[in-house]
Every structure is written in C-alpha cells, then in structure tokens.
Backbone as JSON Lines, residues from 0, in Angstrom:
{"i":0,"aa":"X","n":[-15.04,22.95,-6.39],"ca":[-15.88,21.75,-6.51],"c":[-16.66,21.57,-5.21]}
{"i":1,"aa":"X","n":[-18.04,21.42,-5.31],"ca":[-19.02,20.95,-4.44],"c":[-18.95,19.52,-4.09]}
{"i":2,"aa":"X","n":[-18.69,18.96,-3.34],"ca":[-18.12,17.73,-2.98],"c":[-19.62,17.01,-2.58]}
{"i":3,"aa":"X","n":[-20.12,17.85,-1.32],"ca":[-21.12,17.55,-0.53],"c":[-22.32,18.5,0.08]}
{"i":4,"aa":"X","n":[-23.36,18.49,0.71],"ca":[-23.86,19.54,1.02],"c":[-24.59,18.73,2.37]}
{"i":5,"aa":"X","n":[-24.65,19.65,3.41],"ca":[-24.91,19.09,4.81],"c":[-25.55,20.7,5.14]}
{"i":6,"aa":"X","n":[-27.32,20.31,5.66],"ca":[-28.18,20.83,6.31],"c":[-29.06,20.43,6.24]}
{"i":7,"aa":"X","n":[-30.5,21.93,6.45],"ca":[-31.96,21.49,6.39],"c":[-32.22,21.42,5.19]}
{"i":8,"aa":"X","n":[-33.62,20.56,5.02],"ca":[-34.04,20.54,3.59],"c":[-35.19,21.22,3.55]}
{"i":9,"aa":"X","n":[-35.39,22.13,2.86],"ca":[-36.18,23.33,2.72],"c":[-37.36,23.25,1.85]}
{"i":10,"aa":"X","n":[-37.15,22.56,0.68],"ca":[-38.03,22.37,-0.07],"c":[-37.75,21.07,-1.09]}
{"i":11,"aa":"X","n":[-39.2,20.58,-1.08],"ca":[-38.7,19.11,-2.13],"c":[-39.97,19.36,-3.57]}
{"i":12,"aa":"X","n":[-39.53,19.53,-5.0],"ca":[-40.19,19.22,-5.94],"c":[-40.09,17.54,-6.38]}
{"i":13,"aa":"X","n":[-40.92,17.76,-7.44],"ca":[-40.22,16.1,-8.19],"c":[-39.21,15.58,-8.67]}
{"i":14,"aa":"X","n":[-38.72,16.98,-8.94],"ca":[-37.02,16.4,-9.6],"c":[-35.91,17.18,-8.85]}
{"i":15,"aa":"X","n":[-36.67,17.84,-7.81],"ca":[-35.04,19.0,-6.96],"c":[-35.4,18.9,-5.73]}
{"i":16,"aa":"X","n":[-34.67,19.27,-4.97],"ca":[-34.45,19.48,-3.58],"c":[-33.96,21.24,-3.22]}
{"i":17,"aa":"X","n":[-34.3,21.97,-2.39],"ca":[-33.24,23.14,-1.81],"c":[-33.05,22.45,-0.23]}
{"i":18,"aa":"X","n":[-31.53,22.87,-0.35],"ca":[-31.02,22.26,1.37],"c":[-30.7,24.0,2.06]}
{"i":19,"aa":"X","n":[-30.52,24.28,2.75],"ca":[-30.82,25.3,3.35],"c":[-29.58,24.88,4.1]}
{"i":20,"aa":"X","n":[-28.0,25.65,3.7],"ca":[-26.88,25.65,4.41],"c":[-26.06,26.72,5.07]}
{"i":21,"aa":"X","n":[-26.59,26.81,6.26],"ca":[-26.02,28.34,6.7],"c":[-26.61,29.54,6.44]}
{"i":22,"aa":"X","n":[-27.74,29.54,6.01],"ca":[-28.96,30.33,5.18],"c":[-28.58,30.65,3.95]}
{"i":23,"aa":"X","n":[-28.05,29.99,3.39],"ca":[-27.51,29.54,1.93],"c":[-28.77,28.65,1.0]}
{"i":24,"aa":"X","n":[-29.66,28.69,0.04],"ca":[-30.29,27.92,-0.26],"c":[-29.9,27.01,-1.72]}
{"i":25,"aa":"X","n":[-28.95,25.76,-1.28],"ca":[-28.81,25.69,-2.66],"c":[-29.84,24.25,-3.42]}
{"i":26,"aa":"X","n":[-30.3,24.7,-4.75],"ca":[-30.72,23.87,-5.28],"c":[-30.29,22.64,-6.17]}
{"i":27,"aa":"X","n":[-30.74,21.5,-5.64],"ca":[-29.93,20.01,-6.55],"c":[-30.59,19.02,-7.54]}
{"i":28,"aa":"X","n":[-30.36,18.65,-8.31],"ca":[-31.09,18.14,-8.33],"c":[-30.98,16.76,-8.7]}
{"i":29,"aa":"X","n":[-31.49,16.01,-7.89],"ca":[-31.8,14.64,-7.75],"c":[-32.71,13.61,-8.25]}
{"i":30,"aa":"X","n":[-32.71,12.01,-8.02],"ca":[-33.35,10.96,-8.56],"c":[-34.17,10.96,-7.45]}
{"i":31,"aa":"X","n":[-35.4,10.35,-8.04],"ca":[-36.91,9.67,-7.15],"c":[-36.5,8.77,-6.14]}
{"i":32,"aa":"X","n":[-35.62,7.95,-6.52],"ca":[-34.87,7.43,-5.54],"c":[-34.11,8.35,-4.12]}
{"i":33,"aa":"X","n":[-33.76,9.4,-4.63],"ca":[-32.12,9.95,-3.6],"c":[-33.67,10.98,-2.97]}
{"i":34,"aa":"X","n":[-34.45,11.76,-3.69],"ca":[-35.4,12.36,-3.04],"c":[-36.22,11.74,-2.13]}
{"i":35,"aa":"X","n":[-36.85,11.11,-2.31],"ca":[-37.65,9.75,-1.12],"c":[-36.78,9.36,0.18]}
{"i":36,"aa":"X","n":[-35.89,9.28,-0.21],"ca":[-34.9,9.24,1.18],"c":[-34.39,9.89,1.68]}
{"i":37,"aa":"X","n":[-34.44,11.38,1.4],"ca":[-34.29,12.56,1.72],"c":[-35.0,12.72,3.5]}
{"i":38,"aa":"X","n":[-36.56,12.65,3.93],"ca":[-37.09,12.53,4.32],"c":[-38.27,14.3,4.31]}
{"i":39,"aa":"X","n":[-38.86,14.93,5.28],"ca":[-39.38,15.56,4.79],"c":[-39.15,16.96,5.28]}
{"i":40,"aa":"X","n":[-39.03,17.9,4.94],"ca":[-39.08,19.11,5.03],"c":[-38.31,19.75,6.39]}
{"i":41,"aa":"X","n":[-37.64,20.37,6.32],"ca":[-37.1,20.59,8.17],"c":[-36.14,19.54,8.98]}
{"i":42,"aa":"X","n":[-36.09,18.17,7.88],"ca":[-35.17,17.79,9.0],"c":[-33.62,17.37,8.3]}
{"i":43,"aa":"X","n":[-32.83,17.49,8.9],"ca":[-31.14,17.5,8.64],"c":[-30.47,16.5,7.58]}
{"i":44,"aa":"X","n":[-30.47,16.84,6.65],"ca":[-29.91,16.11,5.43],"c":[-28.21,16.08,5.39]}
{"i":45,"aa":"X","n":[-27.9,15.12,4.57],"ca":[-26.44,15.24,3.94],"c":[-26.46,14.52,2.61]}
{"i":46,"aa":"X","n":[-26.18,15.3,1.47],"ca":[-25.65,14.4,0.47],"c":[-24.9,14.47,-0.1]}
{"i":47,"aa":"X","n":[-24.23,13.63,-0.73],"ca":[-23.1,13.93,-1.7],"c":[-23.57,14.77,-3.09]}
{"i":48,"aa":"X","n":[-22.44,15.46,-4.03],"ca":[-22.66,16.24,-5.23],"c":[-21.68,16.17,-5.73]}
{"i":49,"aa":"X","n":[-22.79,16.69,-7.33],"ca":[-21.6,16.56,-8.33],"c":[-22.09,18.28,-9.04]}
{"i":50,"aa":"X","n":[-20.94,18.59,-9.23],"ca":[-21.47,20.03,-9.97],"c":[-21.11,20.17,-11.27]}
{"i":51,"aa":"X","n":[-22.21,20.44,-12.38],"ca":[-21.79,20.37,-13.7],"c":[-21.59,21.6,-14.06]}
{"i":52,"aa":"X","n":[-20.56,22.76,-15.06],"ca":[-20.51,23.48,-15.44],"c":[-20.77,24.13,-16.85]}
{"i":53,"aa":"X","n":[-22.3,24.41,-17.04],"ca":[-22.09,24.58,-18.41],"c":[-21.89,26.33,-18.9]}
{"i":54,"aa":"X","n":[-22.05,26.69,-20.03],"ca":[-21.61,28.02,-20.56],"c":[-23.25,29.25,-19.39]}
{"i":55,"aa":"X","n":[-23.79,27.99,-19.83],"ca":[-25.42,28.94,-19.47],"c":[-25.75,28.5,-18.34]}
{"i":56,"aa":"X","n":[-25.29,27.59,-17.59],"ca":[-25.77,27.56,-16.14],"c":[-25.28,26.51,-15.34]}
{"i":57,"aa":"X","n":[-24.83,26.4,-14.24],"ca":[-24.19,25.56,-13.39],"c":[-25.14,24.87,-12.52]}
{"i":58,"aa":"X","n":[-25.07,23.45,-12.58],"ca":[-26.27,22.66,-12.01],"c":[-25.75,21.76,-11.04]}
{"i":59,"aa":"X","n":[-26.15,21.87,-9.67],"ca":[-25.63,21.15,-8.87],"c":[-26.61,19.59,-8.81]}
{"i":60,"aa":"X","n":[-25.92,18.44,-9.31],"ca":[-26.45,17.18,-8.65],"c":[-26.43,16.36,-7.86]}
{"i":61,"aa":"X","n":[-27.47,15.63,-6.92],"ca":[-27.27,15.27,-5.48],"c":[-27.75,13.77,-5.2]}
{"i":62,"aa":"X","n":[-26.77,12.88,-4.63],"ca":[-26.84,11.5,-4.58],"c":[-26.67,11.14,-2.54]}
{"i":63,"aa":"X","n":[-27.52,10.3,-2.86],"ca":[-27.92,9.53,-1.43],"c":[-26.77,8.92,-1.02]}
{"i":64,"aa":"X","n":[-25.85,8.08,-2.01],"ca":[-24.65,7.29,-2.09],"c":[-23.49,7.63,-3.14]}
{"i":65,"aa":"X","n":[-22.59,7.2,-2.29],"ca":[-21.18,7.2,-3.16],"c":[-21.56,6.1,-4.08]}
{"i":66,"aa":"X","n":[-22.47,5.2,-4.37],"ca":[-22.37,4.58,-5.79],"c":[-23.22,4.91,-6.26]}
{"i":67,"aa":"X","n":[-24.53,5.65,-5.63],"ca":[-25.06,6.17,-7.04],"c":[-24.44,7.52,-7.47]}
{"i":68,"aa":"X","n":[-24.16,8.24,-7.2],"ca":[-22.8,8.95,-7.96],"c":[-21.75,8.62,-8.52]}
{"i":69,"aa":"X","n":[-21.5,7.78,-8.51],"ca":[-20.08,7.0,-9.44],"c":[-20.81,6.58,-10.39]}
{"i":70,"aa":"X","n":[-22.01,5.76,-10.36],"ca":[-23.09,5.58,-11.53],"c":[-23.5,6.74,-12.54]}
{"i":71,"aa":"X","n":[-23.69,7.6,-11.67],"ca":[-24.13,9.15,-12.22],"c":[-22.66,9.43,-13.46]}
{"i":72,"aa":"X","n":[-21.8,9.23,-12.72],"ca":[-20.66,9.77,-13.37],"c":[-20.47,8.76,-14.69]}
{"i":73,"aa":"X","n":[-20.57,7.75,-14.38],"ca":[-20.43,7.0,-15.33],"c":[-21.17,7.15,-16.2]}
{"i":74,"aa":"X","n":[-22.47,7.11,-16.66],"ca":[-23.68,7.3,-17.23],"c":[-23.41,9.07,-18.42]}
{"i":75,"aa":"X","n":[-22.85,9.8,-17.19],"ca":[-22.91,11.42,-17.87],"c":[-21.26,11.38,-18.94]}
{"i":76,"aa":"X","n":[-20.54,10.3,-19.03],"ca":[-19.58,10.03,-19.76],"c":[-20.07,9.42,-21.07]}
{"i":77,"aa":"X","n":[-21.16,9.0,-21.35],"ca":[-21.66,8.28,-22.39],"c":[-21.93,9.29,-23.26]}
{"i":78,"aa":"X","n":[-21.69,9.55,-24.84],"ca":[-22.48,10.45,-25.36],"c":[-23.69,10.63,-25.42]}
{"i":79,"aa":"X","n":[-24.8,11.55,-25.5],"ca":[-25.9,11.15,-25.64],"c":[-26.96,11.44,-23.99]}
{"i":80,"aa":"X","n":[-25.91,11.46,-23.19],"ca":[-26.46,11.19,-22.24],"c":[-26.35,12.31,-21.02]}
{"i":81,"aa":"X","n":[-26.86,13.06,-20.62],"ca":[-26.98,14.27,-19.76],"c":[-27.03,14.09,-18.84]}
{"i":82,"aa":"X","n":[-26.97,15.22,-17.95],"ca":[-27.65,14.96,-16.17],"c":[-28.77,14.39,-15.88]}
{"i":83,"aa":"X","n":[-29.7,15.09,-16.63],"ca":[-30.87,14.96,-16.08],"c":[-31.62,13.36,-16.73]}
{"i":84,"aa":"X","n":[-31.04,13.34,-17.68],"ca":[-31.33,11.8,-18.21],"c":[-30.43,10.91,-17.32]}
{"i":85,"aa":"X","n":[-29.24,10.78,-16.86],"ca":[-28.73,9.81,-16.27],"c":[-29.75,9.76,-14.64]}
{"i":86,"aa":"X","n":[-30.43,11.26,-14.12],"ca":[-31.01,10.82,-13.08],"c":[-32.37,10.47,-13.5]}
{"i":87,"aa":"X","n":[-32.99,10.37,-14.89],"ca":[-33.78,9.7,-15.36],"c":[-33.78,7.94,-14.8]}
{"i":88,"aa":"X","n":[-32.55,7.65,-15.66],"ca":[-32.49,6.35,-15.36],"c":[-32.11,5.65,-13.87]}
{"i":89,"aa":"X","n":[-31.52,6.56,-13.35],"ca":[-31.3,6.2,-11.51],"c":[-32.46,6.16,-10.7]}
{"i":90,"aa":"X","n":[-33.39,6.68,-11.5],"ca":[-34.69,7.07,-10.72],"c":[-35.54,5.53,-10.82]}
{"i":91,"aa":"X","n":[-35.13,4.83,-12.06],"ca":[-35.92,3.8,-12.47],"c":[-35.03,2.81,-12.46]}
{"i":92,"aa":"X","n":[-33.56,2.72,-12.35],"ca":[-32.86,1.78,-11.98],"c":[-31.42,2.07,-10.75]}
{"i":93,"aa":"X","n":[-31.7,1.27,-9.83],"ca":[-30.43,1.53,-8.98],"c":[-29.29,1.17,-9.54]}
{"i":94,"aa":"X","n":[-28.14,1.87,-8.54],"ca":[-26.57,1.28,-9.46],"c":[-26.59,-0.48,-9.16]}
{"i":95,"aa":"X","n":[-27.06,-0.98,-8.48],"ca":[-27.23,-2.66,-8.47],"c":[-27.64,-3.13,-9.99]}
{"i":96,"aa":"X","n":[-28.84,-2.64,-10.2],"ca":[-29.99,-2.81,-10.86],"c":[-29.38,-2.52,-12.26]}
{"i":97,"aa":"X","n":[-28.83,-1.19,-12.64],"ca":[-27.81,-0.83,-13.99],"c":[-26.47,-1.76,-14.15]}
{"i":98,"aa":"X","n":[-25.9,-1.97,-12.92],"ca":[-24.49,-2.7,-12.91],"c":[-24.96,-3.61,-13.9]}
{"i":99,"aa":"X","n":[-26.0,-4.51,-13.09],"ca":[-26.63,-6.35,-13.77],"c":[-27.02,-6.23,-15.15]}
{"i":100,"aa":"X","n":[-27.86,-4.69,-15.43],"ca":[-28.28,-4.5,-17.02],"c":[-27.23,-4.55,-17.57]}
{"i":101,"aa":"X","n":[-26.35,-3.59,-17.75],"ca":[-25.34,-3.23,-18.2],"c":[-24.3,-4.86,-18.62]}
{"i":102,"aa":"X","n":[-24.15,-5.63,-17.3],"ca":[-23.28,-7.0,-17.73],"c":[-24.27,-7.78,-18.22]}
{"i":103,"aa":"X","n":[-25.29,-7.83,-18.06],"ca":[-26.28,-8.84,-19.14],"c":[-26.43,-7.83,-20.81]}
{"i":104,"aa":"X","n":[-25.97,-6.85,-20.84],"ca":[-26.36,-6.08,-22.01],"c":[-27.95,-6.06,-22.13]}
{"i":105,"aa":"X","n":[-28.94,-6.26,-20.88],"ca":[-30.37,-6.22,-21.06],"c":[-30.38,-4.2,-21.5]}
{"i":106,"aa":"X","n":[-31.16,-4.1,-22.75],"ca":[-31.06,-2.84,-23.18],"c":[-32.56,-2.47,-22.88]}
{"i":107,"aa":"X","n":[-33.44,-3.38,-22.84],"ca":[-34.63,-3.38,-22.68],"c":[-35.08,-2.99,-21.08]}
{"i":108,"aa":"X","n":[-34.19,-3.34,-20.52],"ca":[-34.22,-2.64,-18.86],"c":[-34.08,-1.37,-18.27]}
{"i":109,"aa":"X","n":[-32.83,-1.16,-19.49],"ca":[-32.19,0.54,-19.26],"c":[-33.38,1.01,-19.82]}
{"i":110,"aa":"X","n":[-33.9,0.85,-21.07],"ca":[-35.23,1.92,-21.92],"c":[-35.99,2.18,-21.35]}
{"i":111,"aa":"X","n":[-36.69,1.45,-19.74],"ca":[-37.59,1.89,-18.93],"c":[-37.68,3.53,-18.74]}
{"i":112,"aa":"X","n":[-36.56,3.86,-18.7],"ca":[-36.66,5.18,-18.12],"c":[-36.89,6.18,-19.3]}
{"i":113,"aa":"X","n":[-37.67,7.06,-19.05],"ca":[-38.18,7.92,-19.6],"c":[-37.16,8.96,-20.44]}
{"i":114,"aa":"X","n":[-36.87,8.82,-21.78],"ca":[-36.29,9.75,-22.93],"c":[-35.31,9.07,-23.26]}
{"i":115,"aa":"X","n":[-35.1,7.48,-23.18],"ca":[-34.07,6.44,-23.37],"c":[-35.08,5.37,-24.35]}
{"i":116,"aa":"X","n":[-34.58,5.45,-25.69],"ca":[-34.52,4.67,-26.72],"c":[-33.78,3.4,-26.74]}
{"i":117,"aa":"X","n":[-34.18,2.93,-27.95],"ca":[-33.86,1.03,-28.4],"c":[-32.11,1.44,-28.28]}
{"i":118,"aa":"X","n":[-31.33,2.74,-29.11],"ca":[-30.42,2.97,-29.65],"c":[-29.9,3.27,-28.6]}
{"i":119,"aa":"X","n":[-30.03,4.05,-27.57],"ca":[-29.22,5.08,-26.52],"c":[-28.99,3.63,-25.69]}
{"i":120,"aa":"X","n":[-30.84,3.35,-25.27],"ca":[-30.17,1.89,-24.05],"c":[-28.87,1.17,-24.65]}
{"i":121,"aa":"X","n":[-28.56,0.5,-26.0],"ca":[-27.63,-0.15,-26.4],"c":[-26.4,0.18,-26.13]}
{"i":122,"aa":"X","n":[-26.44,1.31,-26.44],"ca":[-24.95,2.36,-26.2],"c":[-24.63,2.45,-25.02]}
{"i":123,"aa":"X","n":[-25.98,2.36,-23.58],"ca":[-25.26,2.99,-22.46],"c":[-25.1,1.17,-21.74]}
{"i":124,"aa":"X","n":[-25.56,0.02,-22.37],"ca":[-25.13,-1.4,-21.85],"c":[-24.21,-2.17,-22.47]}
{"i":125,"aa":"X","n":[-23.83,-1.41,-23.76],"ca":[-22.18,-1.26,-24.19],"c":[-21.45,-0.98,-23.46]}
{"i":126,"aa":"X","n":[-21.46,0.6,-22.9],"ca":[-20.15,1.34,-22.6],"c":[-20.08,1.44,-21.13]}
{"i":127,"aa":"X","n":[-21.23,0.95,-19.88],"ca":[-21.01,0.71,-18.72],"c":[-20.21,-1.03,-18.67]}
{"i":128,"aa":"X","n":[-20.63,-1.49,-19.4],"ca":[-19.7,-2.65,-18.81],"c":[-18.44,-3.09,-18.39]}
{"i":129,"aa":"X","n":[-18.48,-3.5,-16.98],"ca":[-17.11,-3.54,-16.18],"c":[-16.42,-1.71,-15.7]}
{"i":130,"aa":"X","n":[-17.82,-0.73,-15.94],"ca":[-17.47,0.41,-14.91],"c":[-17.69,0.57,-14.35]}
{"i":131,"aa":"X","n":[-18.98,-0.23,-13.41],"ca":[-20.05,0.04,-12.34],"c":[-19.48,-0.68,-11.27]}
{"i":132,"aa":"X","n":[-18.29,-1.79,-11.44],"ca":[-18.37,-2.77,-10.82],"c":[-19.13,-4.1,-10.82]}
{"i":133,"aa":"X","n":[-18.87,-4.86,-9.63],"ca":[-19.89,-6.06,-9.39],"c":[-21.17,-5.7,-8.94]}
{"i":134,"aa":"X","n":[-22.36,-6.01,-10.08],"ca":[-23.24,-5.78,-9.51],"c":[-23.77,-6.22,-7.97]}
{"i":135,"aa":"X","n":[-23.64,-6.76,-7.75],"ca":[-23.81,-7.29,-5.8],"c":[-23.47,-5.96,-4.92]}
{"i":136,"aa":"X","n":[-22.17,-5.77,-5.34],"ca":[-21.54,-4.91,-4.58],"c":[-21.81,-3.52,-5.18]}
{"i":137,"aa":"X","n":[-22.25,-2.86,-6.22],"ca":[-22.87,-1.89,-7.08],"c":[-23.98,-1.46,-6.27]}
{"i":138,"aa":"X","n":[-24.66,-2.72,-5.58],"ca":[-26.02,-2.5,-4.64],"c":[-26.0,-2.1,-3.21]}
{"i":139,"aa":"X","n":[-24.78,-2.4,-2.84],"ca":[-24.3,-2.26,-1.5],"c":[-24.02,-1.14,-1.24]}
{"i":140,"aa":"X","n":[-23.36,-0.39,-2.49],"ca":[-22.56,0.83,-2.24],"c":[-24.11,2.17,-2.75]}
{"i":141,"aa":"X","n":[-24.95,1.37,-3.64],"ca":[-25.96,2.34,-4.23],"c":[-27.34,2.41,-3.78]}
{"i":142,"aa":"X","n":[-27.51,2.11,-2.56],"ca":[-28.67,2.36,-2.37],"c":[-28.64,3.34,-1.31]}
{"i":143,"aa":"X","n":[-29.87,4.35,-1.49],"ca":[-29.87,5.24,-1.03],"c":[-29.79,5.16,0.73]}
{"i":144,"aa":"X","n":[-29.34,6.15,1.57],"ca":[-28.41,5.3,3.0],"c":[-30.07,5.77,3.73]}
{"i":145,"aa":"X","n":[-31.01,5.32,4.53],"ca":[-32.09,5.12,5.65],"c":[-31.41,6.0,6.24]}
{"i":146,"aa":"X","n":[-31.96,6.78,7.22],"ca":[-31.66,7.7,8.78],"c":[-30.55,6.36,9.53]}
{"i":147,"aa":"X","n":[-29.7,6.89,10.11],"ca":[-29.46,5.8,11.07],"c":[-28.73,4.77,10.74]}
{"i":148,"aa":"X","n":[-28.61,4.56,9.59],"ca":[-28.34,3.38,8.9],"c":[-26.32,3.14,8.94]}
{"i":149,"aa":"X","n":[-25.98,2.81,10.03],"ca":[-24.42,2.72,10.18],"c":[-23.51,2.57,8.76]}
{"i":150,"aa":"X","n":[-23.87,1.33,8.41],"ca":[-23.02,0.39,7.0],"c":[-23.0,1.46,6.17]}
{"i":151,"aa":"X","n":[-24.58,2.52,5.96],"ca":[-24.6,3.52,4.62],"c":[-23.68,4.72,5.17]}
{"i":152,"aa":"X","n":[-23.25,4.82,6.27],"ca":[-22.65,6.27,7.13],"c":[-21.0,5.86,6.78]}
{"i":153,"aa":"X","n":[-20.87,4.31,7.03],"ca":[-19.6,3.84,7.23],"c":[-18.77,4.09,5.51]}
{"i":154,"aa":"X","n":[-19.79,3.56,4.69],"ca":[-19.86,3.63,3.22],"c":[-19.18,5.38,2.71]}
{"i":155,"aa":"X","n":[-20.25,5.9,2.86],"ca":[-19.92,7.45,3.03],"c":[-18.88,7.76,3.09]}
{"i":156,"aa":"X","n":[-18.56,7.48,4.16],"ca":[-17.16,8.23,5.12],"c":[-15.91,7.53,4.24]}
{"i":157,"aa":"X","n":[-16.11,6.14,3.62],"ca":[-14.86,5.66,3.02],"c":[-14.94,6.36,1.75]}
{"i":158,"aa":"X","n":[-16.37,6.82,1.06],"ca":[-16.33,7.12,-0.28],"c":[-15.62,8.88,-0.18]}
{"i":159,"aa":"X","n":[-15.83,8.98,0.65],"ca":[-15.5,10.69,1.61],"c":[-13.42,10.24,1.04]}
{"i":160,"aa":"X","n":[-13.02,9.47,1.7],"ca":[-11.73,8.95,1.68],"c":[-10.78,8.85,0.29]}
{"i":161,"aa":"X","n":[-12.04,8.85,-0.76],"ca":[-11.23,8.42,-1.88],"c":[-11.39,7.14,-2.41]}
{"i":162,"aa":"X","n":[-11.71,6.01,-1.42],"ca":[-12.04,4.86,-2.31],"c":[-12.94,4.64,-2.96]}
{"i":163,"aa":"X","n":[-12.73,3.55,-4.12],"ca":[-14.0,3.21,-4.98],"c":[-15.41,2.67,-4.3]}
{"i":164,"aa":"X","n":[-16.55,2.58,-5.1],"ca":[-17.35,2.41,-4.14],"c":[-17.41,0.63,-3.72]}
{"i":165,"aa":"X","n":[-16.85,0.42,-4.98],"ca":[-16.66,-1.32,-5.15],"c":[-15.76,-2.02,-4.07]}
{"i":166,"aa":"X","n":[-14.46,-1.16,-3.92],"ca":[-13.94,-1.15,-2.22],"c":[-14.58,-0.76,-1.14]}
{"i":167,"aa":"X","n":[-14.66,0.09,-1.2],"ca":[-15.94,0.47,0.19],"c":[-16.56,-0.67,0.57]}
{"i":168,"aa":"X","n":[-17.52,-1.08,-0.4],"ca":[-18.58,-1.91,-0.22],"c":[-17.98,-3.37,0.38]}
{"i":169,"aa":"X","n":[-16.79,-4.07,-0.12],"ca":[-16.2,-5.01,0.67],"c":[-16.41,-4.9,1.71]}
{"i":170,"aa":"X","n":[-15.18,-3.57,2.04],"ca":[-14.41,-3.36,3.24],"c":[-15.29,-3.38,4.53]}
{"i":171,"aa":"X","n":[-16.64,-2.47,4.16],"ca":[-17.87,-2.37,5.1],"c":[-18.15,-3.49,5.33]}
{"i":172,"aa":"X","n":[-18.61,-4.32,4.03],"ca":[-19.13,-5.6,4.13],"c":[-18.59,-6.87,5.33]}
{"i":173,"aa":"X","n":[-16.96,-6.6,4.69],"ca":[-16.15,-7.68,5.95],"c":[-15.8,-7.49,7.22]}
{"i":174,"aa":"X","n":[-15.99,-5.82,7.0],"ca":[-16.53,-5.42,8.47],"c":[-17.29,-5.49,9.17]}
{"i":175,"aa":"X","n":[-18.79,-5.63,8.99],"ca":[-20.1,-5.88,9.11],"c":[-20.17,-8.05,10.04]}
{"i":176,"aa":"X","n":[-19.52,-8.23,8.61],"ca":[-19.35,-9.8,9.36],"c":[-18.54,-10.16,10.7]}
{"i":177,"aa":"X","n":[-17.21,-9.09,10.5],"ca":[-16.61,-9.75,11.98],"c":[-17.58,-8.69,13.28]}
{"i":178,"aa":"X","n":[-18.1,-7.62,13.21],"ca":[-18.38,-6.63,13.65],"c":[-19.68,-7.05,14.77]}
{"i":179,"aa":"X","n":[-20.73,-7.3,13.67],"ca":[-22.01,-7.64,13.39],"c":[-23.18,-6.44,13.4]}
{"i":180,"aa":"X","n":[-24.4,-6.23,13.36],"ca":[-25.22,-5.08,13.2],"c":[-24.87,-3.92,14.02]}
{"i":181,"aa":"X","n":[-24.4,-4.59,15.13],"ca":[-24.64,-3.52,16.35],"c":[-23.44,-2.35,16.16]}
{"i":182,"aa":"X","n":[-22.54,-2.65,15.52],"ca":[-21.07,-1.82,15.7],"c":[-21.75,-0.26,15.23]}
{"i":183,"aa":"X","n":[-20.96,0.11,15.96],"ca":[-20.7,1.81,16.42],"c":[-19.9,1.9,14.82]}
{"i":184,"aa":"X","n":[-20.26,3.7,14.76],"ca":[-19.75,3.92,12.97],"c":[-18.35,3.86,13.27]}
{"i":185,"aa":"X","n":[-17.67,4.09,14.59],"ca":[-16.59,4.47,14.47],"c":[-15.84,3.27,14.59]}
{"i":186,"aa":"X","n":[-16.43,2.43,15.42],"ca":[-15.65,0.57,15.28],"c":[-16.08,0.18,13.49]}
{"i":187,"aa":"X","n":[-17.08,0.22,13.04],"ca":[-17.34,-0.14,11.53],"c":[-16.26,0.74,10.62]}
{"i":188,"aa":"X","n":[-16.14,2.0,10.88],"ca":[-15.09,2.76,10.05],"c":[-13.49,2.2,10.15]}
{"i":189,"aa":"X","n":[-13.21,2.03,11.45],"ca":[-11.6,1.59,11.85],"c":[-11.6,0.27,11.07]}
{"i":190,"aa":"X","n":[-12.47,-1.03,11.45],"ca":[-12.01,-2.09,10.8],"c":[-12.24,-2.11,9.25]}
{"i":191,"aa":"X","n":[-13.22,-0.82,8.53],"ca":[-13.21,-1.22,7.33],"c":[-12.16,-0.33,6.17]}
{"i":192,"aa":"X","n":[-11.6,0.28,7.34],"ca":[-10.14,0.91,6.68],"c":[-9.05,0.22,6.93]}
{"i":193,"aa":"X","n":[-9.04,-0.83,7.85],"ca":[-8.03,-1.84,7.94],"c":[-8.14,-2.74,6.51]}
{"i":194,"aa":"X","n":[-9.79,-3.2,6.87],"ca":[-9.82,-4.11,5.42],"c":[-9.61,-3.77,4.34]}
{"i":195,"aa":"X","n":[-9.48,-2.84,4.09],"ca":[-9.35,-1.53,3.07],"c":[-8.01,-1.82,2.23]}
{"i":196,"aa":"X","n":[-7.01,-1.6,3.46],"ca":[-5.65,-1.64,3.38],"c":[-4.93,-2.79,3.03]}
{"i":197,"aa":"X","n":[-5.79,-4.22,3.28],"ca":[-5.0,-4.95,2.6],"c":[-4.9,-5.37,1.4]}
C-alpha cells in the first residue's frame, strides 16, 4: 500500500500530477482542488494516497488532506461511484462542503459535478450521512494544506498516526487555541496528541 508520496512535481495535467520520487515518476491522480495547491512544476510536494487495484490497471489517487481522502474513501464505497467520479465531485465540492450536503440531503449540490445525476446525487446524500463527520470540522481536516501552513502539517502528521480526521481536527483545533498561530509544528503536534488522548 502507497500510503503517501513525497518529492518533485514534474508534471501537472487537468486531472493528474507526476511527482518525481527518487527518479521514480509516479502518476496520481487528483481533484482541481488537491492540484491547484500542488504549486508549480519543480517545487517539493507531499501528498497523501490511495491506491486502487483493478484487474486492468492500478491507479494511484492523491489528496492534499487526510479529510479529503477519508471523503474520497467514503464516496468510492457508494455503488455507482468510482475514482475518478468521486474526484469529480471533490473537485466541485470540499469534504466541508459534501459533509453539509450530505446532512442537509441537498442532492442538488452533489449533481454539480460533472457525470452525477438526480438518482446517483440521492444515493451518495443518503449513504454519506454521519460518515464524513461534522461538517465544521469535515472543513478543517479537508482543505487542501497552503505551503507553510502549520495546523494543515500538524493535521497530516496526526492523520499519518491513525486518527480520524474528525479527531485530528479537534485536537489541532484545541491546540491552536491554547497555542495560538505562532506555534512551532512540533509544540502544535505534542499538545494535539495530548488532546488527542483524552
């Protein structure tokens, strides 16, 4: 299992990325969202993955965040619903943005995205509800992480750990408050594995 992939980014289409690991080139492929924040060509990426195995070809997929991959996952559990359609809809809705559809059952929100019907949206704001989490915290954990960006590094590293992203997102969160912007990843990581723990 491909967990993660950490290097250069070599090349960006509309729907893929190649990261260039060790002179390894592997191709992912990703949402409009997780690509845009990629940044551009040559400079040092990390993202998380999910690798699907089918009879005819093995497709690696690549998320900015531990919740939009738990979204991903959730989404590719629905019948009906594929890789490349679930990063359909990630592309046009964040895991915040799906969490809130999904508990309002708005079906008309999910259909935005391109090869998602009256019938499929219904089915996928049926069967996400109460898997995404709280949407609030769905947003915290799913948006794609900025350069630099501590809280999204701190996030990471807990989703790296095993926890949900719905924990994470607290733990960072109540870390963040006693902490405040400035904390170092490694003071944000210690207290939000304390908070973690209780």
């Amino acid at each position: 299992m491909i967990a993660r992939l950490s290097g250069i980014l070599a090349e960006v289409t509309a729907d893929s990325a190649v990261i260039d690991v060790g002179g390894v080139g592997y191709q992912v492929l990703a949402s409009a969202r997780t690509l845009e924040a990629l940044g551009g060509t040559g400079s040092q990426v990390m993202v998380l993955t999910e690798l699907q195995v089918r009879e005819d070809a093995w497709t690696l997929f690549a998320f900015g965040s531990a919740g939009e991959r738990h979204a991903f996952r959730a989404l590719t559990s629905i019948q009906g619903v594929g890789g490349r359609l679930a990063l359909a809809i990630l592309s046009v809705l964040p895991p915040d943005e799906l969490a809130r559809a999904a508990a309002n059952g708005d079906k008309a929100l999910i259909s935005r995205a391109n090869g998602v019907g009256p019938k499929l949206a219904a089915r996928i704001a049926n069967e996400l509800q109460g898997k995404l989490g709280a949407p609030a915290l769905a947003g915290v954990a799913g948006a794609p992480p900025p350069r630099g960006n501590t809280a999204a590094d701190a996030l990471s590293a807990l989703a790296n750990l095993g926890f949900k992203p719905a924990d994470a997102s607290a733990a960072v969160n109540a870390a963040l408050d006693d902490l405040g912007a400035d904390a170092t990843l490694d003071e944000l990581v210690r207290l939000a594995l304390k908070k973690a723990a209780k």
